[in-house]
C-alpha positions as CSV (number, residue, x, y, z in Angstrom):
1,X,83.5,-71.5,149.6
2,X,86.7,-72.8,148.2
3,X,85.0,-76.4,147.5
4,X,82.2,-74.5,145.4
5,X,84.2,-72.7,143.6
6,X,86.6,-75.8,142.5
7,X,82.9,-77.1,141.5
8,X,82.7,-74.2,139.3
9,X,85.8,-74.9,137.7
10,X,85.6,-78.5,137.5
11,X,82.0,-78.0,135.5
12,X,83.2,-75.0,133.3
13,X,86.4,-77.2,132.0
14,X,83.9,-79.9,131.6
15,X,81.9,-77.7,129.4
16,X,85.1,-76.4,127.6
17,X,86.2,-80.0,126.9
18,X,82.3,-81.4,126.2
19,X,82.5,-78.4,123.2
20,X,85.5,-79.8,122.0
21,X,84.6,-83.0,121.7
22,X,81.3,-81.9,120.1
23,X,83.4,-79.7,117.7
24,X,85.3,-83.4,117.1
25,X,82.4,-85.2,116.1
26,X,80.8,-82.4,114.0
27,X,84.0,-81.8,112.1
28,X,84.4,-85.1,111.2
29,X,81.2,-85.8,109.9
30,X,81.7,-82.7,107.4
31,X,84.6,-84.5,106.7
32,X,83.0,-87.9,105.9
33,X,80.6,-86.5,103.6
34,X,82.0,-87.5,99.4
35,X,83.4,-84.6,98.1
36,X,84.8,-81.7,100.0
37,X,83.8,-78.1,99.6
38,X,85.7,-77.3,96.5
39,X,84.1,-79.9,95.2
40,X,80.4,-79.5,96.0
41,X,81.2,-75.3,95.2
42,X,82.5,-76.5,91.6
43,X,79.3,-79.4,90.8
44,X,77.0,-76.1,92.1
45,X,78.8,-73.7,89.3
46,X,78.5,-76.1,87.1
47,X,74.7,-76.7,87.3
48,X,74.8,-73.2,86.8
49,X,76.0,-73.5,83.0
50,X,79.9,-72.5,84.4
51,X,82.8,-74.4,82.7
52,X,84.9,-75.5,85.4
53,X,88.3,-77.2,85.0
54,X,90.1,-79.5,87.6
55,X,93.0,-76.5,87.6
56,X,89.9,-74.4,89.1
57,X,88.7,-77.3,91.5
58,X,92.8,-77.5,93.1
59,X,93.0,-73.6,93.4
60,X,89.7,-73.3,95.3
61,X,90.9,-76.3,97.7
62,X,94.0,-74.2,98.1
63,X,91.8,-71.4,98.9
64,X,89.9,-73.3,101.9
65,X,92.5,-74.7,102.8
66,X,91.6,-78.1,102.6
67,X,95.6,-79.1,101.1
68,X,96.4,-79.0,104.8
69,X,96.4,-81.9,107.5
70,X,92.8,-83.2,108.9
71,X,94.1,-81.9,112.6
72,X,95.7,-79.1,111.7
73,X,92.0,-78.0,110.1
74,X,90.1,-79.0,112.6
75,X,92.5,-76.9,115.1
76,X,92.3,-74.2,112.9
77,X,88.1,-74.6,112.9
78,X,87.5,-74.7,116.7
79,X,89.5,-72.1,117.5
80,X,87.6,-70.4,115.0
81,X,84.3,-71.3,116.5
82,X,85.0,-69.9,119.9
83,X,85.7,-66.9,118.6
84,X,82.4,-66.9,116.7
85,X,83.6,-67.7,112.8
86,X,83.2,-70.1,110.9
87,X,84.2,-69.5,107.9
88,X,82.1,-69.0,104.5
89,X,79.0,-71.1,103.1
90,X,80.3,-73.7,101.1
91,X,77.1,-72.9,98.6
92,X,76.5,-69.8,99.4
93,X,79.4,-68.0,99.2
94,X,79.1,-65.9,102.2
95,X,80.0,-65.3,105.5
96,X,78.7,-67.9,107.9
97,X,78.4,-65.4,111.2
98,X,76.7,-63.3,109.1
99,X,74.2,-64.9,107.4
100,X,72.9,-66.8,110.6
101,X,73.4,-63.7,112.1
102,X,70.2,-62.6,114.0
103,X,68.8,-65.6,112.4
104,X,70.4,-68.0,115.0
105,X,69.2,-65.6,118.2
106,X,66.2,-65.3,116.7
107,X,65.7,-69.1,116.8
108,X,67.6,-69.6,119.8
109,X,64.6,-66.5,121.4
110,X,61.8,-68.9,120.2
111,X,63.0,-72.1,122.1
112,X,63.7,-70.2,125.1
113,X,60.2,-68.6,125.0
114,X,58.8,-71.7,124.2
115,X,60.8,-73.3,127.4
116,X,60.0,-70.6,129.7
117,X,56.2,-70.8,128.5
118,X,56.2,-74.4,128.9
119,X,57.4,-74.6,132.2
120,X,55.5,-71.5,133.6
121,X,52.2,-73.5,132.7
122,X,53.6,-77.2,133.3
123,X,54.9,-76.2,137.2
124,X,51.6,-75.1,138.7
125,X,49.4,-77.1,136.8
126,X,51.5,-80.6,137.7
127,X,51.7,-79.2,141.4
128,X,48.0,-78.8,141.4
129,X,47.7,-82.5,139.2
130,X,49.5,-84.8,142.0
131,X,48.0,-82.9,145.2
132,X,44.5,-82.4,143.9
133,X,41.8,-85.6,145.1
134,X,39.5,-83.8,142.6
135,X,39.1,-86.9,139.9
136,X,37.3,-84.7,137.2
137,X,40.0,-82.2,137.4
138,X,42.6,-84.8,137.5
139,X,41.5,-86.8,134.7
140,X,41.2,-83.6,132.6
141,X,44.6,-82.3,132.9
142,X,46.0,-86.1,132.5
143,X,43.6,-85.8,129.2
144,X,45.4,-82.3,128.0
145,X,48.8,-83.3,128.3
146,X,47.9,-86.8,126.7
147,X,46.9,-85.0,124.1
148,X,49.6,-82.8,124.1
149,X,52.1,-85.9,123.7
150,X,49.9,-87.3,121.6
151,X,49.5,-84.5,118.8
152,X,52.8,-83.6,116.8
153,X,53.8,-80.2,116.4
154,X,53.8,-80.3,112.6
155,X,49.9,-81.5,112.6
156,X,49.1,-78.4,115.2
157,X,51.0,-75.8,113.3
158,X,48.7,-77.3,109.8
159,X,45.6,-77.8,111.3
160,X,46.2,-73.7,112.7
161,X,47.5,-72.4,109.6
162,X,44.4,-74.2,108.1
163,X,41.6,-72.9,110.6
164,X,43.0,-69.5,110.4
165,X,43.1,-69.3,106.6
166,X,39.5,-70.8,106.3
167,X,38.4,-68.2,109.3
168,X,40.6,-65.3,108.6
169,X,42.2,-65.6,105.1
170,X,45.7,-65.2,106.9
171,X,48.2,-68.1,107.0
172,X,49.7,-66.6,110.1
173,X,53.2,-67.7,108.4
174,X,56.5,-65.7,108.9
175,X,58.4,-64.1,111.5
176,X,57.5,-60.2,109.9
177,X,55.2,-58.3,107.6
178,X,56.1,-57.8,104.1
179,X,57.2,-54.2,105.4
180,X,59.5,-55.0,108.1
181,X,61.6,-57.6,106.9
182,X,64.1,-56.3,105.7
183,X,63.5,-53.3,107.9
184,X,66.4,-52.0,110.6
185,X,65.5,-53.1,114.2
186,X,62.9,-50.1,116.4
187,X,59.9,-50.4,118.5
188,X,58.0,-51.2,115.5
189,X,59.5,-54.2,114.1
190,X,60.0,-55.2,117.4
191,X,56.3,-55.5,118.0
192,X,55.5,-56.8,114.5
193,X,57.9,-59.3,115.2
194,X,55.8,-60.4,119.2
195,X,52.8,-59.9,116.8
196,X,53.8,-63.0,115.2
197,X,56.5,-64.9,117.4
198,X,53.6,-66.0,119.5
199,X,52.5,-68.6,117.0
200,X,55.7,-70.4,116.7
201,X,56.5,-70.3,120.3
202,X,52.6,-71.8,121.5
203,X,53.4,-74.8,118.7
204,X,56.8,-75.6,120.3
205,X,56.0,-75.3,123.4
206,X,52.6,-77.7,122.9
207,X,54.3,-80.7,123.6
208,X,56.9,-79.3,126.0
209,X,54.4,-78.4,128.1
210,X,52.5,-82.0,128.1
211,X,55.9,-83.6,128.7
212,X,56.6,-81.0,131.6
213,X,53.5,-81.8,133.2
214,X,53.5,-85.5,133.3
215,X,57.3,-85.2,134.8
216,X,56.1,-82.3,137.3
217,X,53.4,-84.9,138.5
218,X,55.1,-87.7,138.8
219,X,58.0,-86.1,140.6
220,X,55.5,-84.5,143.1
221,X,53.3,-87.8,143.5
222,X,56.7,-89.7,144.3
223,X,57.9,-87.1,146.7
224,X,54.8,-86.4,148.9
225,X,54.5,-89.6,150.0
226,X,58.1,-89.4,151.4
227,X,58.7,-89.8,155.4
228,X,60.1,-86.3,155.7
229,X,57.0,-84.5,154.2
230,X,54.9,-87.3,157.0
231,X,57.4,-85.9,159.5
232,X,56.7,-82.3,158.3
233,X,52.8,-82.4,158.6
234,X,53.6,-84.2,162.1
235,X,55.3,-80.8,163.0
236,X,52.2,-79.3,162.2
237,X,53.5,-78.0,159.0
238,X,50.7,-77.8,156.5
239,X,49.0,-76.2,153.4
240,X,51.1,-74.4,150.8
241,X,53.8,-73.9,152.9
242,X,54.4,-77.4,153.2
243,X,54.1,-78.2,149.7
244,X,56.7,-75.6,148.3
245,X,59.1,-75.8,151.4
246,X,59.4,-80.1,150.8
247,X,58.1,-82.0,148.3
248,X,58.1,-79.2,145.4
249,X,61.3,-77.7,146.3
250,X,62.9,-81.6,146.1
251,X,60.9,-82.7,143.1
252,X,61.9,-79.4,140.7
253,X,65.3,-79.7,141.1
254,X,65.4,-83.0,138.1
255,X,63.4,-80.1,136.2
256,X,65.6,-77.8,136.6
257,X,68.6,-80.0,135.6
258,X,66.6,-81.3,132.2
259,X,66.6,-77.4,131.0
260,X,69.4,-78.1,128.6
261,X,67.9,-81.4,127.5
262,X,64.2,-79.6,126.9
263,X,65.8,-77.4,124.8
264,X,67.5,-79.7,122.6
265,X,64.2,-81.3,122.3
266,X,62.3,-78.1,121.0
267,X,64.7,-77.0,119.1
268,X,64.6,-80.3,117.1
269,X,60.9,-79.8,116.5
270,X,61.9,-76.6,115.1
271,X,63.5,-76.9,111.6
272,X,59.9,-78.8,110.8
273,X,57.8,-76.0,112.0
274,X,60.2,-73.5,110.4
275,X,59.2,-75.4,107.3
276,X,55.2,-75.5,107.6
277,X,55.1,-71.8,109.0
278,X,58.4,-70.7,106.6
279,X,60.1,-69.0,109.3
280,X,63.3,-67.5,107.8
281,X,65.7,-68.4,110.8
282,X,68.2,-70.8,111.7
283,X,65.6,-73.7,111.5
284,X,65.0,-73.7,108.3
285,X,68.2,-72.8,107.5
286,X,69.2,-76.0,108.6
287,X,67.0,-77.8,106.9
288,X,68.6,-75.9,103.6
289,X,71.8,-77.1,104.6
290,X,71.3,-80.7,105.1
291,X,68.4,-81.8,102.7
292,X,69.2,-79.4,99.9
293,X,72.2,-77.5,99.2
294,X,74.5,-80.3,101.3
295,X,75.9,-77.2,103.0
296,X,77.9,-78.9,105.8
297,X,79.9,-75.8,106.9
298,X,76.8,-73.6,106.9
299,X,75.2,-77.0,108.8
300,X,77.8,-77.9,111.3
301,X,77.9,-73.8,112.6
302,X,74.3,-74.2,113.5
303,X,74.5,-77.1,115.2
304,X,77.9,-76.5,117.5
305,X,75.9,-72.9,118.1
306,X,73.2,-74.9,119.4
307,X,75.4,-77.1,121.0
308,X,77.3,-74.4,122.9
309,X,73.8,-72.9,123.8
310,X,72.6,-76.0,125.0
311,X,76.0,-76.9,127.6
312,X,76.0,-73.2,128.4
313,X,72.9,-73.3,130.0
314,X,73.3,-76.6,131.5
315,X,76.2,-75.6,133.2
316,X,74.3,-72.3,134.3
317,X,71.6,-74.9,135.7
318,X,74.6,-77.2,137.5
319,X,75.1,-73.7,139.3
320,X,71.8,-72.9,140.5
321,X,70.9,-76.6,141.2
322,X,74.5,-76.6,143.7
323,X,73.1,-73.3,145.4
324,X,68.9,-73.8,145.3
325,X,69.0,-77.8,146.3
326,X,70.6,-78.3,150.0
327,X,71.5,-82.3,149.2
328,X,73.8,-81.3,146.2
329,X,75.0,-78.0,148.3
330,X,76.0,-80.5,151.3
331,X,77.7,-82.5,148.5
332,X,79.7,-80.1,147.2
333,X,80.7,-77.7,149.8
334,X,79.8,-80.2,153.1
């Protein structure tokens, strides 16, 4: 018990210092972009027919901040971070933490879904694709998740968006109805908001589940054919108690340490879709901040909350991996 719990330690203060680093690398690159905050606040005030002096550009450096030392800042924004601020929108002029606000969760809600979905279909169906001798029902599902790799998420969400306004005369765009967006959270926005959360969260997951397949498949093709599950079956072990006590129980343990990695992934395909389906959440948001407005405070927020999301539940996975997989239990604890 000791040894697992220095294993807990040892992962948690490598999530701490992975965080860190991340912060590191983020900072800088808001750092590296030409022209600091005061400087892209002032050009914005100015394209807004405000005359601006250089007296006004010093005073609002002096206001950030940004007369201090690179490492003193940097300090200054991590320890920020953790605490959940980061400061105002360089364009916008507000409060980071609250402008992303719900938006982040929200975002944060449809990549989970779209993981948990993914996975819930991908798990059975690649079990069923590697011990099936069925070849029409093999070659189908190796057909669906090809063309699940094959077909981006951008072209799905269009060619839906365009069926369903030919069909329908909808879009099936947003996140809300007109009347609930700016409406305060209750049982009715809530299932206005599944009412429409399910598009988003079948387009992510569309390629998440091919990819999930084709790993769940491969991983269970490679491990049948393993001595032990030979040695099993000589035991007069058989049937689907064979399957989920050996080979599947070995083979989803890679899956279950690629949950962080998955996420990262769908989450990436989400500022697009955000885009095509105008989703006001942190997706699109980001976009914003990047392509448009050169928002690197606003940008750098959403991606070390991403971050942080991401190596939380990697470490949460590290955890259940160490007590659900006996070879990296025996490792760890002997």
């Amino acid at each position: 018990m000791l040894q697992f719990s220095k294993f807990v330690a040892v992962r948690a203060s490598l999530a701490i210092l992975t965080l860190v680093l991340v912060s590191f690398v983020v900072f800088s690159l808001m750092e590296l972009v030409p022209g600091d905050c005061a400087e892209r606040y002032i050009a914005f005030k100015n394209s807004q027919g405000a005359v601006i002096t250089q007296a006004d550009v010093e005073v609002e450096r002096v206001r950030l901040g940004l007369d201090k030392p690179y490492v003193q800042r940097w300090g200054l924004w991590i320890v920020n971070a953790f605490q959940g601020e980061f400061g105002d929108s360089c364009i916008l002029r507000v409060n980071i933490a609250q402008l992303l606000g719900q938006k982040f969760w929200l975002s944060l809600g449809l990549c989970l879904s779209a993981l948990i979905v993914a996975y819930a279909i991908a798990i059975p169906v690649g079990i069923l694709a590697a011990t099936s001798r069925n070849a029409v029902l093999n070659n189908s599902l190796r057909l669906v998740s090809y063309l699940g790799l094959a077909l981006p998420n951008f072209l799905l969400a269009l060619m839906i968006m365009l069926f369903s306004t030919i069909m329908f005369g909808d879009s099936l765009t947003g996140l809300f109805s007109k009347e609930f967006r700016d409406a305060p959270w209750d049982y009715a926005k809530f299932m206005d908001f599944l009412g429409h959360a399910w598009l988003p969260v079948f387009i992510l997951g569309w390629s998440a589940t091919a990819f999930a397949i084709q790993t769940v498949r491969a991983l269970m093709s490679d491990e049948i054919g393993k001595l032990y599950v030979t040695a099993a079956k000589a035991r007069g072990v058989s049937g689907r108690h064979l399957l989920m006590r050996y080979p599947a129980r070995h083979a989803l343990s890679p899956i279950i340490n690629s949950l962080g990695f998955d996420l990262n992934r769908i989450f990436n395909e989400l500022p697009i879709v955000a885009l095509i389906l105008t989703l006001t959440e942190a997706g699109s948001l980001l976009i914003e901040a990047l392509a448009r407005s050169n928002d690197q405070q606003l940008a750098g927020a959403i991606i070390f909350m991403l971050t942080a999301s991401i190596v939380g539940i990697n470490f949460v996975t590290d955890i259940i991996l160490a007590l659900t997989d006996p070879r990296v239990r025996r490792s760890i604890v002997g």
